[in-house]
C-alpha positions in Angstrom: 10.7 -53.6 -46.9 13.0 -54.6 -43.9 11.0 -54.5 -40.7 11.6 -56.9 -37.6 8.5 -59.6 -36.2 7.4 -57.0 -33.7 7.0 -54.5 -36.5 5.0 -56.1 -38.4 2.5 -57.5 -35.3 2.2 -53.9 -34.6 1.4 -52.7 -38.2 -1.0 -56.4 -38.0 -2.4 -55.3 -34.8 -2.9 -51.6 -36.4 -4.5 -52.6 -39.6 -6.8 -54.9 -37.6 -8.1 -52.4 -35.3 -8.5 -50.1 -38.2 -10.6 -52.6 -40.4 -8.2 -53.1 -43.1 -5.8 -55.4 -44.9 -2.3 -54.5 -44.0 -1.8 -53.8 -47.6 -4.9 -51.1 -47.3 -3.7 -49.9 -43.9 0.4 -49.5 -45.2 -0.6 -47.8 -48.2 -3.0 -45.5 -46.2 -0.7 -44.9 -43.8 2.3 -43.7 -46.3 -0.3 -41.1 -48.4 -2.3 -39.5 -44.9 1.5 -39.0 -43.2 1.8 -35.2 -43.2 5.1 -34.6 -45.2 8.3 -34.9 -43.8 9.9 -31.9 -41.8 13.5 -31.3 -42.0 15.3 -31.3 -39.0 17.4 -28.2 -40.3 13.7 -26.2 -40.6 13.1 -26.8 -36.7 16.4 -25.9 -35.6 15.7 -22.7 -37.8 12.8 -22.2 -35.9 14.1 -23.3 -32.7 17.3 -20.6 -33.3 15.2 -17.8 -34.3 12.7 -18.0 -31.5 15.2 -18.4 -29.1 17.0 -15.2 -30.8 13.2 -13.2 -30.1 13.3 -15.1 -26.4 16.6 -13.2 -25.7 15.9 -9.4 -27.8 12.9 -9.5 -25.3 14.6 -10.3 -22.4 17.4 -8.0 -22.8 14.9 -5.0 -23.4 12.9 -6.0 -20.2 16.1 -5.7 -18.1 17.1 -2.5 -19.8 13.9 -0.6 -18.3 13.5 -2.7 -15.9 14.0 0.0 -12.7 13.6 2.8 -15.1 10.1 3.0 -16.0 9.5 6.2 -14.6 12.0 7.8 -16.3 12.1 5.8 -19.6 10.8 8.4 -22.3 7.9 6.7 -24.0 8.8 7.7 -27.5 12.1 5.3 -27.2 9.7 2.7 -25.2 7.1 2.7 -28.6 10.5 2.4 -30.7 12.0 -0.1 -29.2 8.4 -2.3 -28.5 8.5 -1.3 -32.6 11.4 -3.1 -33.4 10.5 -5.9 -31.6 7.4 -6.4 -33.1 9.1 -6.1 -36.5 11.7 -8.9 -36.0 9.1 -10.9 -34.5 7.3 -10.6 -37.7 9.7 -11.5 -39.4 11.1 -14.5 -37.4 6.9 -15.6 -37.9 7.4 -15.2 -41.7 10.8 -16.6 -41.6 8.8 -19.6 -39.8 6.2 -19.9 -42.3 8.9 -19.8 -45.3 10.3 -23.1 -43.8 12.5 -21.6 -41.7 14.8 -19.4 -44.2 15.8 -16.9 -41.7 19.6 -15.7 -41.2 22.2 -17.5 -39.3 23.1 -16.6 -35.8 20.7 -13.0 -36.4 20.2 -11.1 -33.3 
């Protein structure tokens, strides 16, 4: 293992602190660390929340004004939708991030 002076005073420092050897506070360091997230899963997640940021946005300008006027039945469609793709962006999510490139 390749780590500089300072490295190793801080894992020293750590380990101390903790009440272990360094051995003991290395190795239970490496088997508590919650598993490694790809970077491509949270730009997934990133894009498709970004996509749901936007749907939302552009359906709040397109009544925004109209409200009055807007017949509810396509108001309960369209709120319908949304919640659908949001669902599916949340599954999408949970999957690791398997949703579809550029969707919108």
């Amino acid at each position: 293992m390749h780590a500089t002076e300072m490295e190793w005073q801080m894992v020293r420092e750590r380990a101390e602190t903790a009440g272990l050897s360094m051995s003991a506070y290395l190795v239970d360091a490496a088997l508590t660390r919650p598993d490694h997230t790809s970077r491509s899963f949270q730009v997934d997640a990133i894009r498709l929340l970004t996509v749901s940021q936007q749907t939302l946005s552009e359906i709040s300008d397109s009544i925004a004004g109209r409200e009055a006027a807007l017949d509810h039945l396509l108001l309960a469609t369209a709120l319908d939708q949304v919640a659908a793709r949001l669902e599916k962006i949340a599954a999408a999510v949970a999957a690791g991030g398997a949703g579809r490139k550029g969707a919108r």
